[in-house]
C-alpha positions in Angstrom: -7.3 4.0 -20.6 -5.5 1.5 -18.8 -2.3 2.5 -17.6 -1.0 -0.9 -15.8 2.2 -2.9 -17.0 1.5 -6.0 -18.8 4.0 -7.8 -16.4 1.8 -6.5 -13.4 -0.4 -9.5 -12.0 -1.5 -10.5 -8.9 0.1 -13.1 -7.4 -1.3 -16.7 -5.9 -2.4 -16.7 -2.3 -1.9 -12.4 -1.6 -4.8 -10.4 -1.1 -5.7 -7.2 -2.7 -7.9 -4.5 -2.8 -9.8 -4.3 -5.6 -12.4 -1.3 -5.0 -11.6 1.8 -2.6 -12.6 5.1 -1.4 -11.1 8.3 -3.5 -7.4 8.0 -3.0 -7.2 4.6 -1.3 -4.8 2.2 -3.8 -7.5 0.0 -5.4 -7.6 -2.0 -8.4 -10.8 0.0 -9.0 -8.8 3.4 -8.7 -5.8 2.7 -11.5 -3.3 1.3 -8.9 -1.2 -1.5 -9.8 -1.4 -5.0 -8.5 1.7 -4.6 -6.2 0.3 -1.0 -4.8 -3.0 -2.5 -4.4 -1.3 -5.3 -2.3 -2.7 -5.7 1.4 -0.1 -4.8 3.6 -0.4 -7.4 7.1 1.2 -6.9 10.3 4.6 -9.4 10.9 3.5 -10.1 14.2 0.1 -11.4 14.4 -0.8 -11.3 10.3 -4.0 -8.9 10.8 -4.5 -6.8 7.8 -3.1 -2.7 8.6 -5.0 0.1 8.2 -2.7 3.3 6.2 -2.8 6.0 8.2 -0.7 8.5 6.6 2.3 9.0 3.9 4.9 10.8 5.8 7.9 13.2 4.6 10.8 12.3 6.5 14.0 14.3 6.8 15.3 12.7 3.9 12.7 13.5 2.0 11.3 9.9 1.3 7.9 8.7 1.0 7.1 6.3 3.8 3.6 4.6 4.0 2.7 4.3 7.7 0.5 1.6 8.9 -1.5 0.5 11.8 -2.3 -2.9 13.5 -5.4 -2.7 15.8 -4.6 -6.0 17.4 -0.8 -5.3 18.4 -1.3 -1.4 18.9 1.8 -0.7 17.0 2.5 1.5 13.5 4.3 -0.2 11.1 6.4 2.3 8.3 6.7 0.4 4.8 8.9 2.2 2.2 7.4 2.1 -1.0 9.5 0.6 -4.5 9.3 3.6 -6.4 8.2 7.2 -5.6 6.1 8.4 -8.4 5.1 11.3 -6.6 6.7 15.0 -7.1 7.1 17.6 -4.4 
């Protein structure tokens, strides 16, 4: 059953990823367009590897990401948290 919004489409010139392991945000795996997004690095544009979701203090959902090239971790809130505690 396809669970995606009608209004969810990829948009021109962002890459996404379309087939993933178990649990990686894929096309493939039910994720939406905008989850399946590639997420680059601001500094020098090389794709970022997810290394972990983290539970702050606060209790938000942060994605944390890592550039290879910069040596650096990049945190990216996501829009909405469907996820339950």
């Amino acid at each position: 059953m396809n669970t995606r919004k009608p209004t969810d489409r990829p948009e021109h010139g962002k890459q996404y990823v379309l087939c993933g392991k178990p649990g990686q945000k894929s096309i493939a795996n039910g994720n939406t367009w905008q989850e399946s997004e590639v997420k680059t690095c601001k500094q020098c544009g090389t794709p970022l590897d997810l290394v972990d979701d983290i539970d702050y203090e606060s209790g938000s959902w942060v994605e944390l990401y890592y550039c290879e090239n910069c040596d650096t971790y990049s945190p990216v809130k996501p829009l909405t948290d469907t996820r339950t505690t």
